[in-house]
C-alpha positions as CSV (number, residue, x, y, z in Angstrom):
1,X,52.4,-0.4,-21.3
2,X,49.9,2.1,-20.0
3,X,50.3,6.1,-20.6
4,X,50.8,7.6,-17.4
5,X,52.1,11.1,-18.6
6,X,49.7,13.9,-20.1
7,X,45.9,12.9,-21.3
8,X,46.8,12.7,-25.0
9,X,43.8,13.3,-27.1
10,X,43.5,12.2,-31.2
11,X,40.5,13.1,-33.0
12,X,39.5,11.1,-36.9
13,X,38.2,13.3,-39.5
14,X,34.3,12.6,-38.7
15,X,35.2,14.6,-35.0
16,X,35.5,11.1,-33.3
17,X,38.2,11.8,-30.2
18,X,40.2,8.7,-28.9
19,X,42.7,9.1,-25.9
20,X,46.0,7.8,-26.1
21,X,46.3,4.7,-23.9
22,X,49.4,3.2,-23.4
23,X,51.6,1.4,-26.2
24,X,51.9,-2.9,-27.0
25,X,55.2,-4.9,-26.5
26,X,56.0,-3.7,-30.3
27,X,55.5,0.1,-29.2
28,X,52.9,0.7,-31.5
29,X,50.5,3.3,-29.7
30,X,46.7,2.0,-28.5
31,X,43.9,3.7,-27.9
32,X,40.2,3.9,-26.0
33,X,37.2,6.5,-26.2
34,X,38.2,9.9,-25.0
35,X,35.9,9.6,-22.3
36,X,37.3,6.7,-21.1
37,X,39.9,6.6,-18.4
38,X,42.5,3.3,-20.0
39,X,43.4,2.8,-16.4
40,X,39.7,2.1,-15.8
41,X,39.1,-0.7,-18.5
42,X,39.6,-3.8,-19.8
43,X,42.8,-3.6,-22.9
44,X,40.4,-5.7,-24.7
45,X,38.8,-2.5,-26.0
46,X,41.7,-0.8,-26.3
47,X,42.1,0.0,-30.2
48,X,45.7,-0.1,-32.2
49,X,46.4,2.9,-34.3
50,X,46.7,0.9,-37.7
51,X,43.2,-0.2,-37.0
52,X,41.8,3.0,-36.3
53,X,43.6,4.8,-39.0
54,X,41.8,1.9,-41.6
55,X,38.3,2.5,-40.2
56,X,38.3,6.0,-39.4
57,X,40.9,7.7,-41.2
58,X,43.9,9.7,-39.8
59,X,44.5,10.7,-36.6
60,X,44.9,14.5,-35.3
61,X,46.2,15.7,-32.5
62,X,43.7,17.5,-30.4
63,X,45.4,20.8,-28.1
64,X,43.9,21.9,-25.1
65,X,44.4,25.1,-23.1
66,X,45.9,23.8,-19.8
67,X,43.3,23.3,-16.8
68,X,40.6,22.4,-19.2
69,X,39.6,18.8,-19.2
70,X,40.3,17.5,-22.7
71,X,38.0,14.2,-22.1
C-alpha cells in the first residue's frame, strides 16, 4: 500500500536518505531513494526495511522545517 500522507524521510548512518514508500500486505514499511517520488516507479525497487537495515545499518528519522522540500 503506497504512503499517501507526509514525505517521510530515513537516513542510514553513511548520510544515505531513503523515503518512506508505502508498506507490503504484512505491513512491514518499504522504501525508495529520497529523490524518488514511489508514486512515480516501479515497486520492484522499492526496498524492505529489514533489508536496508542489514546493508546499511539503522534507520533515522530525518526532520524538516515545514515548507522545505525534504527530497
Amino acid at each position: 500500500m503506497p504512503n499517501t500522507t507526509a514525505v517521510e524521510i530515513f537516513q542510514t548512518p553513511e548520510g544515505k536518505q531513503w523515503r518512506l514508500a508505502g508498506t507490503d500486505s504484512y505491513d512491514d514499511r518499504l522504501f525508495v531513494p529520497a529523490h524518488l517520488d514511489p508514486a512515480k516507479v516501479s515497486r520492484l525497487v522499492w526496498a524492505s526495511e529489514d533489508f536496508l537495515r542489514s546493508e546499511l545499518g539503522e534507520l533515522t528519522a530525518v526532520t524538516t522545517d515545514l515548507g522545505q522540500d525534504a527530497a
